[in-house]
N, CA, C and O atoms as a GROMACS GRO file, in nm:
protein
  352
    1UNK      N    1   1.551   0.877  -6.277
    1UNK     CA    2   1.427   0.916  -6.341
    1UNK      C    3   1.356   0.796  -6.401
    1UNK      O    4   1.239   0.766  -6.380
    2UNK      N    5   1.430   0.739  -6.469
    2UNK     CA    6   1.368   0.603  -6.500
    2UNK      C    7   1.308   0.486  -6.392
    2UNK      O    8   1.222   0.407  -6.430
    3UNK      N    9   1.355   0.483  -6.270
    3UNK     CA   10   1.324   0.382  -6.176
    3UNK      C   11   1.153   0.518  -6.146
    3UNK      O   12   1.057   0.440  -6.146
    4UNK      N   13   1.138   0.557  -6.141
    4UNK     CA   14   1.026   0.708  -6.106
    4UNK      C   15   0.898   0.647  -6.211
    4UNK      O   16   0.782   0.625  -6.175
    5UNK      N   17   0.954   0.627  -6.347
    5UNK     CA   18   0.852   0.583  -6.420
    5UNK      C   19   0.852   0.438  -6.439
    5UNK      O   20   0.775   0.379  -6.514
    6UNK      N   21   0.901   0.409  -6.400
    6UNK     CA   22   0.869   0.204  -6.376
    6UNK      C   23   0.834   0.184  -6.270
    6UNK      O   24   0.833   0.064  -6.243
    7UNK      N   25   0.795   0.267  -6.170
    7UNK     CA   26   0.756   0.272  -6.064
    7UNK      C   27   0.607   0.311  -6.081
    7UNK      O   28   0.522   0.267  -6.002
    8UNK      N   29   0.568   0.412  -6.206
    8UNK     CA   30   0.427   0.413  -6.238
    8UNK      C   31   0.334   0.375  -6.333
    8UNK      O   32   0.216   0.408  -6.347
    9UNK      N   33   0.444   0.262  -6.428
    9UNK     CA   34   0.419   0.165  -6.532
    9UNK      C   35   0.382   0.029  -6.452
    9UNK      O   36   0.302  -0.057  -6.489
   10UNK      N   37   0.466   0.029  -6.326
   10UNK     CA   38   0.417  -0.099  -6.261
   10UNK      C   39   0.280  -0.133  -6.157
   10UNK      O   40   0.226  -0.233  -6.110
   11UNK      N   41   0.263   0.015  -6.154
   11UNK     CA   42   0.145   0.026  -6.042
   11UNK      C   43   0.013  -0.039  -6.112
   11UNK      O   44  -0.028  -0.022  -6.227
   12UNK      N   45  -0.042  -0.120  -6.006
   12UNK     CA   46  -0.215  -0.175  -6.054
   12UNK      C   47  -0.302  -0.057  -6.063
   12UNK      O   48  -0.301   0.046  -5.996
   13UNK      N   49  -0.394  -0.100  -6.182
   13UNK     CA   50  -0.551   0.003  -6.205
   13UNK      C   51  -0.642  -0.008  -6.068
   13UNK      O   52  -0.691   0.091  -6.014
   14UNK      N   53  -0.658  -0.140  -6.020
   14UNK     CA   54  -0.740  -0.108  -5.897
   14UNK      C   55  -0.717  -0.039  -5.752
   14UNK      O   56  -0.601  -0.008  -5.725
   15UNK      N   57  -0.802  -0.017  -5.673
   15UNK     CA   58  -0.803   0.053  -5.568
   15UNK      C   59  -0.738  -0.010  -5.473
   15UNK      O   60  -0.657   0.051  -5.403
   16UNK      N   61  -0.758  -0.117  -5.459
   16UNK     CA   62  -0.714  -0.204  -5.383
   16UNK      C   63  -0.711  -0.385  -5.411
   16UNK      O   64  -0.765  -0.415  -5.518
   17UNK      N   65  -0.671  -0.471  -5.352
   17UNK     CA   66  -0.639  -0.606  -5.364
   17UNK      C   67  -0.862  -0.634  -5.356
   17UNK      O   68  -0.941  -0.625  -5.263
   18UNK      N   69  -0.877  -0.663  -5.487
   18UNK     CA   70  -1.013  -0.743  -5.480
   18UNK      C   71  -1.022  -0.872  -5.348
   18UNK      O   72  -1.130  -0.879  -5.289
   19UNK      N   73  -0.910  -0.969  -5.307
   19UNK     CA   74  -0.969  -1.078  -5.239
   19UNK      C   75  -0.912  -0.990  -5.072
   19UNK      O   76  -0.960  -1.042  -4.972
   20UNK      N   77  -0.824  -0.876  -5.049
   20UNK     CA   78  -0.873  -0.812  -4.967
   20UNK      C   79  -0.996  -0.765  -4.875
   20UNK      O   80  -1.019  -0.786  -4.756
   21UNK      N   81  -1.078  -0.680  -4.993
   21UNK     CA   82  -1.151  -0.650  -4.961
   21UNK      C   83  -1.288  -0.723  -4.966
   21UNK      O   84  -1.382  -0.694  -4.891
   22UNK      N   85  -1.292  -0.834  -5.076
   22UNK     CA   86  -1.374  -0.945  -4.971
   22UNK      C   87  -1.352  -1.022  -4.865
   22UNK      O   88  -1.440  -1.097  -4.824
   23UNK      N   89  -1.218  -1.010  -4.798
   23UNK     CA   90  -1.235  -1.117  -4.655
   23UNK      C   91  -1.226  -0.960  -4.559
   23UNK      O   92  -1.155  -0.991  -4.464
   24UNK      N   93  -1.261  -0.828  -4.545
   24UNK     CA   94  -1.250  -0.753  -4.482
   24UNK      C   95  -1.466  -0.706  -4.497
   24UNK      O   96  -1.546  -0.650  -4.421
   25UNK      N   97  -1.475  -0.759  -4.616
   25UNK     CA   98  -1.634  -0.723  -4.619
   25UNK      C   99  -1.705  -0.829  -4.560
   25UNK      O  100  -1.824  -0.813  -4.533
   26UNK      N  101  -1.636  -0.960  -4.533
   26UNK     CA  102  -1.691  -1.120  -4.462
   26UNK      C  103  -1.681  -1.057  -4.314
   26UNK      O  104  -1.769  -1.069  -4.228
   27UNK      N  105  -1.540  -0.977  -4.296
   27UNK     CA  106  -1.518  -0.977  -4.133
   27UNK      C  107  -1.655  -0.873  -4.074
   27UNK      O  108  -1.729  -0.901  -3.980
   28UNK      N  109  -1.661  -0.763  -4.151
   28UNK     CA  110  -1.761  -0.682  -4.101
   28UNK      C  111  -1.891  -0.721  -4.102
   28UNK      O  112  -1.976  -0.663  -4.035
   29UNK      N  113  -1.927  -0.858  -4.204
   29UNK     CA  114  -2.073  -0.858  -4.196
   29UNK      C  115  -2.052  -0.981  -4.065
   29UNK      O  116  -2.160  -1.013  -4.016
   30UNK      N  117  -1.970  -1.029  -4.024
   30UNK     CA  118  -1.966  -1.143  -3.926
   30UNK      C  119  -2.006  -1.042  -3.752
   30UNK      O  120  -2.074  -1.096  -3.664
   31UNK      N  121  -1.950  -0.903  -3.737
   31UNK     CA  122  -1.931  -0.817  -3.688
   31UNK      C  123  -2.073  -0.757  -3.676
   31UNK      O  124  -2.132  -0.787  -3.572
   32UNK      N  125  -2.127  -0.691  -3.748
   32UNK     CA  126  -2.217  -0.630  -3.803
   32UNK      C  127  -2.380  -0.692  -3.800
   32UNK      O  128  -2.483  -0.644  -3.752
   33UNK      N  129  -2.357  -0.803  -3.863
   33UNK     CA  130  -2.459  -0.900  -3.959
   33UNK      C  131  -2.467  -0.840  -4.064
   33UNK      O  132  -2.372  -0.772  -4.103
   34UNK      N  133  -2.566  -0.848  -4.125
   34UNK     CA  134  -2.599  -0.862  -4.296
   34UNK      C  135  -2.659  -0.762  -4.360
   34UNK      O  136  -2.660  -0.736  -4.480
   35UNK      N  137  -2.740  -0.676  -4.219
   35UNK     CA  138  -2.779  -0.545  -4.251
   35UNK      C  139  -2.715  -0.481  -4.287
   35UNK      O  140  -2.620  -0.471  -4.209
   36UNK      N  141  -2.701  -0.398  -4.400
   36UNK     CA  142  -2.593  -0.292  -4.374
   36UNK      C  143  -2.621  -0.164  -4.330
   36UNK      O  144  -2.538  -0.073  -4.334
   37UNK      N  145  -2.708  -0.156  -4.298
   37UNK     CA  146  -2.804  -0.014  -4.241
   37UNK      C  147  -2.766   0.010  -4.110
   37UNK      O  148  -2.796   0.108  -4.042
   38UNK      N  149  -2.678  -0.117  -4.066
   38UNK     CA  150  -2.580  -0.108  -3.881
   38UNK      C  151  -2.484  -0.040  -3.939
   38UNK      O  152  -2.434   0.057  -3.881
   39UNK      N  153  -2.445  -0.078  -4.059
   39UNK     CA  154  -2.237  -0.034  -4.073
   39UNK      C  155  -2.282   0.128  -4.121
   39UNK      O  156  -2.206   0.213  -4.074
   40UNK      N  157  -2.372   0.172  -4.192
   40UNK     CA  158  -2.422   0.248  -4.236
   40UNK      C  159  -2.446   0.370  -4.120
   40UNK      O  160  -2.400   0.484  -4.134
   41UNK      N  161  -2.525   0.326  -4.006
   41UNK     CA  162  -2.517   0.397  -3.899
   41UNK      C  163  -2.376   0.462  -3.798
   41UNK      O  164  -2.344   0.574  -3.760
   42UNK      N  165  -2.328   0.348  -3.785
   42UNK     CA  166  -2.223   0.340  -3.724
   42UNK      C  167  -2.094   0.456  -3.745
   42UNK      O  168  -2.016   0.522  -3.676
   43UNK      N  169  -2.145   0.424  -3.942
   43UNK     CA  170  -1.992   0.508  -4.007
   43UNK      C  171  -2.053   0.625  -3.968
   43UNK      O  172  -1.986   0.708  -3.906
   44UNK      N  173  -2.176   0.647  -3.995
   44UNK     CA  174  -2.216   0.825  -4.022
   44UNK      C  175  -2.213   0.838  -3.865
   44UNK      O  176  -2.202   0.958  -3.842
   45UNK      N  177  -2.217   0.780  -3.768
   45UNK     CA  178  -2.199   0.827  -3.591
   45UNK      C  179  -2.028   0.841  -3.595
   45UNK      O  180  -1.983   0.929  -3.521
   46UNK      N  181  -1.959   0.787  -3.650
   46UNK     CA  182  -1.825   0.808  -3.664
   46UNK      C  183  -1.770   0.962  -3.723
   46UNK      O  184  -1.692   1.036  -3.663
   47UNK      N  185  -1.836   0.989  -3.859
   47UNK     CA  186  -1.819   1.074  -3.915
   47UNK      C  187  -1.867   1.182  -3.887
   47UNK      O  188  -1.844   1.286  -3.949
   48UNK      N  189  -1.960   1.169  -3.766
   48UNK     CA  190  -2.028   1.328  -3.690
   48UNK      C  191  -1.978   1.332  -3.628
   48UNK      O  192  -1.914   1.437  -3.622
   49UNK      N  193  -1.957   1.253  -3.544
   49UNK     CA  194  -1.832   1.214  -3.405
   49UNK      C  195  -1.722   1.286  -3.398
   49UNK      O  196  -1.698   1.343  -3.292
   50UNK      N  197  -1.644   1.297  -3.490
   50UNK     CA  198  -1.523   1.352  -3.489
   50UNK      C  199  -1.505   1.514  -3.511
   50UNK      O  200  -1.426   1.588  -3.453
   51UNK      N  201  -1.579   1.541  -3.588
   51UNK     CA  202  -1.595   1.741  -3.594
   51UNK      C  203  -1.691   1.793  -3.468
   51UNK      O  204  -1.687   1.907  -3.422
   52UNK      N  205  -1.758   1.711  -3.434
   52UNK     CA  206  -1.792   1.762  -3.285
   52UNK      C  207  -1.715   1.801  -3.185
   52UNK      O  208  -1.708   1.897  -3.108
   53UNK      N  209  -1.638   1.664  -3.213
   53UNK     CA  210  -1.570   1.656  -3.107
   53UNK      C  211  -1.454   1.756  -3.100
   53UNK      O  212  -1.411   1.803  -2.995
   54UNK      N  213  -1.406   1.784  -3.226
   54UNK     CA  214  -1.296   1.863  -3.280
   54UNK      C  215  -1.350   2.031  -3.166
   54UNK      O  216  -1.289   2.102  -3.087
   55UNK      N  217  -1.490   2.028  -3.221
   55UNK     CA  218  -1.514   2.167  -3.218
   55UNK      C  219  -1.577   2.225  -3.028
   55UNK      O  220  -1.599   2.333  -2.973
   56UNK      N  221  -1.584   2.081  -2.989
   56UNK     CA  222  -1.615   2.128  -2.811
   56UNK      C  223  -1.491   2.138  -2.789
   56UNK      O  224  -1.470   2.248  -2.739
   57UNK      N  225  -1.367   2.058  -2.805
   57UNK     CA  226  -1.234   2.062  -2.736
   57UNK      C  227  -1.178   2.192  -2.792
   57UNK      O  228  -1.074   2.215  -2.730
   58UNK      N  229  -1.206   2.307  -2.902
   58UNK     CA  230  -1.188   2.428  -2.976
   58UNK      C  231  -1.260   2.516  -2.877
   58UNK      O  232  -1.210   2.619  -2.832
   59UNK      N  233  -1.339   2.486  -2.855
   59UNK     CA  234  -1.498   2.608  -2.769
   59UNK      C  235  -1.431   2.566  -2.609
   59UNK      O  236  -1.456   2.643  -2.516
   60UNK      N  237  -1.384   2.497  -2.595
   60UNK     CA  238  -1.320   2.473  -2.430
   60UNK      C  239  -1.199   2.551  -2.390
   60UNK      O  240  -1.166   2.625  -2.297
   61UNK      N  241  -1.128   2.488  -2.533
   61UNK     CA  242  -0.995   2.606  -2.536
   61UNK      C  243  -1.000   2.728  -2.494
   61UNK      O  244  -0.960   2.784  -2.392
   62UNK      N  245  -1.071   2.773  -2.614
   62UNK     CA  246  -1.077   2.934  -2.635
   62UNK      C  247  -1.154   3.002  -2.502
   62UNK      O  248  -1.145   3.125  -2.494
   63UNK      N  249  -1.224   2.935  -2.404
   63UNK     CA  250  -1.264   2.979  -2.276
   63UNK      C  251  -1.172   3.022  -2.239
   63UNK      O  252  -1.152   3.142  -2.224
   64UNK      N  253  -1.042   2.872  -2.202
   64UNK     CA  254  -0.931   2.904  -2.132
   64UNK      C  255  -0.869   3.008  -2.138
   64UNK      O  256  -0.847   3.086  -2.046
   65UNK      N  257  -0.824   3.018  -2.293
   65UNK     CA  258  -0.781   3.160  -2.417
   65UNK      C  259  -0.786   3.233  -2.327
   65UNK      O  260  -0.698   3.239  -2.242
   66UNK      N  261  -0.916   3.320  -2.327
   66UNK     CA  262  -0.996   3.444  -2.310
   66UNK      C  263  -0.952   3.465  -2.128
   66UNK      O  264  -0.913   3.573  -2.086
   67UNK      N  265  -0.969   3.334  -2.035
   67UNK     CA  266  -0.948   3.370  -1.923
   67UNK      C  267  -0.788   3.420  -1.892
   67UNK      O  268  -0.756   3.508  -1.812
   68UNK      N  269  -0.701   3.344  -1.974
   68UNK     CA  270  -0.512   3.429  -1.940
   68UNK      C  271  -0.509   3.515  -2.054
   68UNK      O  272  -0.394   3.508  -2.095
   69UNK      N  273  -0.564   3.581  -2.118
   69UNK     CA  274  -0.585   3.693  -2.192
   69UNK      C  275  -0.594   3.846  -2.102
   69UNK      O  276  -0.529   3.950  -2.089
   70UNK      N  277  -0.698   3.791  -2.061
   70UNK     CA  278  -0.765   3.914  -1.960
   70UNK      C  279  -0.628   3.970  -1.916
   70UNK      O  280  -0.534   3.905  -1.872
   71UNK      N  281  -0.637   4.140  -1.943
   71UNK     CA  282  -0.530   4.214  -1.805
   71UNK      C  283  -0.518   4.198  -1.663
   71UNK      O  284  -0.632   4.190  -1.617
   72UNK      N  285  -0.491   4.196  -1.635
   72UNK     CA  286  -0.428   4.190  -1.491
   72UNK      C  287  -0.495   4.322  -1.452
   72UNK      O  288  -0.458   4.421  -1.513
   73UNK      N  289  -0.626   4.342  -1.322
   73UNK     CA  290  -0.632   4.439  -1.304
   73UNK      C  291  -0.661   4.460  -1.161
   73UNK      O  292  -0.735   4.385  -1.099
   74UNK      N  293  -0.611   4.548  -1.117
   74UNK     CA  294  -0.584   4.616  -0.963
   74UNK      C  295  -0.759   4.546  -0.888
   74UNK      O  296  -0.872   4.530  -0.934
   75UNK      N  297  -0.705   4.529  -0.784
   75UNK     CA  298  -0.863   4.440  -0.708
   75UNK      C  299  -0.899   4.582  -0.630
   75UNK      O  300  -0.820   4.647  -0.562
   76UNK      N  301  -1.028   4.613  -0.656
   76UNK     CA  302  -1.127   4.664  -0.584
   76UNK      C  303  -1.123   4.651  -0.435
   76UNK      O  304  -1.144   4.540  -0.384
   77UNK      N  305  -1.100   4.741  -0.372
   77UNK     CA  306  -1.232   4.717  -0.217
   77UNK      C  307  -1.329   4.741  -0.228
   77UNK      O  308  -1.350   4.862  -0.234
   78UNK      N  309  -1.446   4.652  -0.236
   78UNK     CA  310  -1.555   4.655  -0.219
   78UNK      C  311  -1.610   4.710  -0.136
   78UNK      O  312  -1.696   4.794  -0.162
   79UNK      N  313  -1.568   4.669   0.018
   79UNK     CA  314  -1.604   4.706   0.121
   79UNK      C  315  -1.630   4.844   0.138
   79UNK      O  316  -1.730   4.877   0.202
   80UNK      N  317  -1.540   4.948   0.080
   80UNK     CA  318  -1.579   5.081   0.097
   80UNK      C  319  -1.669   5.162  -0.001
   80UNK      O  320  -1.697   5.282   0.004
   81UNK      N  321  -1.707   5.073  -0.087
   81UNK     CA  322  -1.834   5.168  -0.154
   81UNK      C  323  -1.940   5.107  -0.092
   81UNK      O  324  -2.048   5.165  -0.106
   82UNK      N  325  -1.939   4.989  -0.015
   82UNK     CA  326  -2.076   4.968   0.054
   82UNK      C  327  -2.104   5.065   0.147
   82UNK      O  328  -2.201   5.140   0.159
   83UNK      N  329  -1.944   5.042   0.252
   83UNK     CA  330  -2.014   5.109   0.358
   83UNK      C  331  -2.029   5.297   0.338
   83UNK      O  332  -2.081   5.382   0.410
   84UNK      N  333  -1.964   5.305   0.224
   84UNK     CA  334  -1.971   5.481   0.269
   84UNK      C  335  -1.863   5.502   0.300
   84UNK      O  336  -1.793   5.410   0.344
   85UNK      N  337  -1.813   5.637   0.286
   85UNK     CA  338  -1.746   5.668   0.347
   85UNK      C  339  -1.735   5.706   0.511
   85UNK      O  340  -1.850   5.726   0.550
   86UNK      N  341  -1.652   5.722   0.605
   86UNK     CA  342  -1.656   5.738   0.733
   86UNK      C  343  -1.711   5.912   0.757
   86UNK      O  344  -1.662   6.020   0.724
   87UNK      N  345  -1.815   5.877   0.817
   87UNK     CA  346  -1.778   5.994   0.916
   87UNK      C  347  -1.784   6.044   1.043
   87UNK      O  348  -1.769   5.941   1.109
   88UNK      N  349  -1.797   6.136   1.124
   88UNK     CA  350  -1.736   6.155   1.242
   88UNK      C  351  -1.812   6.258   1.286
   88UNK      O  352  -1.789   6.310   1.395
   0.00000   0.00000   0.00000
């Protein structure tokens, strides 16, 4: 129990390593350029990207679903309600 709370006495206040995330904010603007209205685009095409995508490969499924769902049902002859019945 004690190693549990020196384990959360030792933890840092920040989010992450500050000189991290400036040589990861150098790499993207090297990437990017300087605009950030590219990284800006990019993320939000990312972040639509993925529940779309979630939700055609869901709507494709459930086609499949619905088609081995269906009963199994005795096949028709067609042929004999066209032609009529025979007669003689």
């Amino acid at each position: 129990m004690a190693a549990f709370f020196n384990f959360i006495l030792a933890h840092s206040g920040d989010a992450a390593d500050p000189e991290l995330l400036h040589w990861i904010k150098e790499r993207l603007d090297q990437v990017f350029g300087p605009s950030p209205w590219v990284l800006v685009i990019v993320m939000g095409f990312i972040i639509f990207a993925i529940p779309i995508f979630v939700i055609v490969v869901y709507l494709m499924q459930g086609g499949r679903r619905a088609a081995t769902d269906r009963p199994n049902r005795p096949r028709i002859n067609r042929d004999w309600y066209q032609d009529g019945p025979e007669q003689e």
